[in-house]
C-alpha positions as CSV (number, residue, x, y, z in Angstrom):
1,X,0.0,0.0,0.0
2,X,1.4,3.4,-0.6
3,X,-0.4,6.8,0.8
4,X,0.6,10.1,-0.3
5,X,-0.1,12.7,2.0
6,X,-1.3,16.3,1.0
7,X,-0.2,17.5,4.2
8,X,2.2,16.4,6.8
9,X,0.0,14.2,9.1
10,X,-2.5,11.6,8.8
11,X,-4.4,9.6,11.1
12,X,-4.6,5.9,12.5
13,X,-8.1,4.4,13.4
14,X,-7.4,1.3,15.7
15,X,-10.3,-1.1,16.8
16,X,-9.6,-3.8,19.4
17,X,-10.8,-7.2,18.7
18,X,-14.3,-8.4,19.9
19,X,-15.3,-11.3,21.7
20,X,-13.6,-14.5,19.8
21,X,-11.6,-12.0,17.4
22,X,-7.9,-11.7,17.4
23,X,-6.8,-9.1,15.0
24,X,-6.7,-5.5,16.0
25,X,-8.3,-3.8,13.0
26,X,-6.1,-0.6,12.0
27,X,-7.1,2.3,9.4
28,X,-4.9,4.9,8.0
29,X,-6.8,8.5,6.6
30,X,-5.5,11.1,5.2
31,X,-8.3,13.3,6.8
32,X,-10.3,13.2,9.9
33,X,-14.0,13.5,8.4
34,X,-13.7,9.6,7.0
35,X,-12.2,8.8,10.7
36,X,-14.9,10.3,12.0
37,X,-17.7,9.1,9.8
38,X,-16.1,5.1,10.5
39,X,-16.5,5.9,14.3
40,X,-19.7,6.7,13.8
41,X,-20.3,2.8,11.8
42,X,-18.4,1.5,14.8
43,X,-20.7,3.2,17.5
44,X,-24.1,2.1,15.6
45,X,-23.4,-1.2,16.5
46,X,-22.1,-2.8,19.7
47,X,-18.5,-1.5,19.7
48,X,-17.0,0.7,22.8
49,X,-15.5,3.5,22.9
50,X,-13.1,2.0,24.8
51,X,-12.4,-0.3,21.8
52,X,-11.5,2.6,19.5
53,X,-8.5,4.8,19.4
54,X,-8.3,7.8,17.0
55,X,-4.8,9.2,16.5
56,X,-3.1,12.0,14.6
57,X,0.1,11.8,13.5
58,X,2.5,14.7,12.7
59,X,5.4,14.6,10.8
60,X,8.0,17.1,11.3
61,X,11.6,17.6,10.5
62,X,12.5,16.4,13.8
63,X,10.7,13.5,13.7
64,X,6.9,12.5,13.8
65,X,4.5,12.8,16.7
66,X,1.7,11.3,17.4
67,X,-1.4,12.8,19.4
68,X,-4.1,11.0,20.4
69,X,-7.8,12.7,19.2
70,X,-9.9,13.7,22.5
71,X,-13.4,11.9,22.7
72,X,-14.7,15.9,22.6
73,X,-13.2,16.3,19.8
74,X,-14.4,13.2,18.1
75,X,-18.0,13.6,19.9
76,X,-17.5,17.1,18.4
77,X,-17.3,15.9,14.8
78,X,-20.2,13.4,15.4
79,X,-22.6,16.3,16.6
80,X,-21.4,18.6,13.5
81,X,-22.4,15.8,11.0
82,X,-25.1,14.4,12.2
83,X,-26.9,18.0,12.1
84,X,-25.7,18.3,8.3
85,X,-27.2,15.6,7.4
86,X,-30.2,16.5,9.8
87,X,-30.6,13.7,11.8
């Protein structure tokens, strides 16, 4: 797979495996909004939110950081799109 990124950062959607699973699922985005909008698929059904991690990674000439996204600012996103699509 190879990801070219408009920007300097991305972001990494990790899942923890469910009862009987094994594999940690792991998603990279180059924005937040399709992040977001898979939370949201995870959240409809009977995932946690302590099964999903949402972080942002940075990369700068001194090295890359990574930051994890605050459930505000996730719940944040959530609110934002579920009024533009006027639910």
């Amino acid at each position: 797979m190879e990801m070219k990124l408009e920007n300097l950062f991305f972001f990494m959607l990790e899942k923890e495996p469910q009862a009987g699973g094994k594999t940690k699922e792991v998603f990279l985005y180059d924005e937040m909004a399709p992040a977001i909008e898979k939370i949201r698929e995870y959240m409809t059904g009977e995932i946690s939110a302590e099964d999903i991690e949402l972080t942002k990674i940075s990369i700068k000439e001194e090295g890359m950081k990574a930051e994890v996204v605050s459930w505000s600012t996730i719940a944040e996103a959530l609110v934002k799109k579920s009024i533009q699509k006027g639910e």
